[in-house]
N, C-alpha and C positions, 0 to 999 in steps of 0.2 A: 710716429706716435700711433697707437694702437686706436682704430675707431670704436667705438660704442656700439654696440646692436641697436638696430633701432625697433626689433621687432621684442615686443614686451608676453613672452606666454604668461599664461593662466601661472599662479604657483601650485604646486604640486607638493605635497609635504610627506606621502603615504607612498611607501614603498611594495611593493609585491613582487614574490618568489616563487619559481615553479621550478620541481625538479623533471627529469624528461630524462625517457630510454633513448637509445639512437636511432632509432627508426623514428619518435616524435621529432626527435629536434633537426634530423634532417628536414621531416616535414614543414616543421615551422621556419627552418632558414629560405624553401623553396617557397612557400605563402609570401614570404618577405622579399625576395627576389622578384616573385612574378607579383605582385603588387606594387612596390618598389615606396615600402614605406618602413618607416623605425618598428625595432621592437615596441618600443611603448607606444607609440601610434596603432600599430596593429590589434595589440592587446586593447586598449583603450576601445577601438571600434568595436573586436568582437563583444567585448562587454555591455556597449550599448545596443547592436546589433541582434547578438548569437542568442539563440534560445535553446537552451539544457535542457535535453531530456532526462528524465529521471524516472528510474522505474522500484517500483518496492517489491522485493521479495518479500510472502508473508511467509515466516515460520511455522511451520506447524505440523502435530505429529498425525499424518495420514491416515495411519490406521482406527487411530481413536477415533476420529471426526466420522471415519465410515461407520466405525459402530454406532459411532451415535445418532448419524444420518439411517442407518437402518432401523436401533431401536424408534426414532420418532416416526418411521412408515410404519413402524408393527403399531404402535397407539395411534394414529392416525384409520389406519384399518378398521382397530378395537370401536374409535369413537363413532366412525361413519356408518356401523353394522350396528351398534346401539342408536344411534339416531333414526337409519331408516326402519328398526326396528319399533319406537318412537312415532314415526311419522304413519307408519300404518295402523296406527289407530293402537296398539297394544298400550297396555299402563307400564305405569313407571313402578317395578317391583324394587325388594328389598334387595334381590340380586343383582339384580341392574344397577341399581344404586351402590352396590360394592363394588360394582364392573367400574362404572365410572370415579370414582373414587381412587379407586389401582391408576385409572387411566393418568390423573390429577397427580395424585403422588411421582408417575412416572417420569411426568413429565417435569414434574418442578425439580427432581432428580439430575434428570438428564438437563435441568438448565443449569442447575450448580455445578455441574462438570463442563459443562461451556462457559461458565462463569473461568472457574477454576486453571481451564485450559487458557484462557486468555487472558488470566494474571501473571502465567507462568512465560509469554511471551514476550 
């Protein structure tokens, strides 16, 4: 007569698959060898164990970002030469005040194309 296990595991209901090149799954036969535990044993620890690195590539069109990373130094320039022009005591003229204005539009511009750029991603 056949004896009974006396040893009662966890129930396990959830199955999981991995598919693997031959170069992984030799690896993983040798993990299991030189540890000298089950497939699902193994698996089971690295799960609790193992920590995934994960890395994000971000997409995105290079050249644009440069243009638009140079057009905001050229208004960044514009605003800082109207300021310390500002700052030395000069008044605030009707032309300045157009200056800044370009500056404003340019920039709200260039935010909707960064806007734009980053829905398309």
């Amino acid at each position: 007569m056949k004896r009974k296990a006396t040893y009662q595991p966890e129930r396990r209901t959830h199955i999981a698959h991995a598919r693997m090149n031959d170069a992984e799954w030799e690896q993983f036969l040798s993990q299991l060898e030189k540890l000298g535990v089950s497939q699902s044993d193994f698996i089971r620890q690295a799960i609790l164990t193992a920590q995934v690195k994960v890395t994000v590539q971000p997409i995105y069109n290079s050249e644009v970002l440069d243009e638009i990373a140079a057009q905001y130094g050229k208004i960044g320039s514009n605003l800082n030469q109207i300021a310390h022009h500002l700052n030395a005591g000069n008044p605030l003229t009707a032309r300045l005040m157009k200056d800044i204005n370009h500056c404003l539009a340019d920039l709200s511009g260039l935010k909707q194309k960064l806007e734009n750029l980053a829905g398309d991603m």
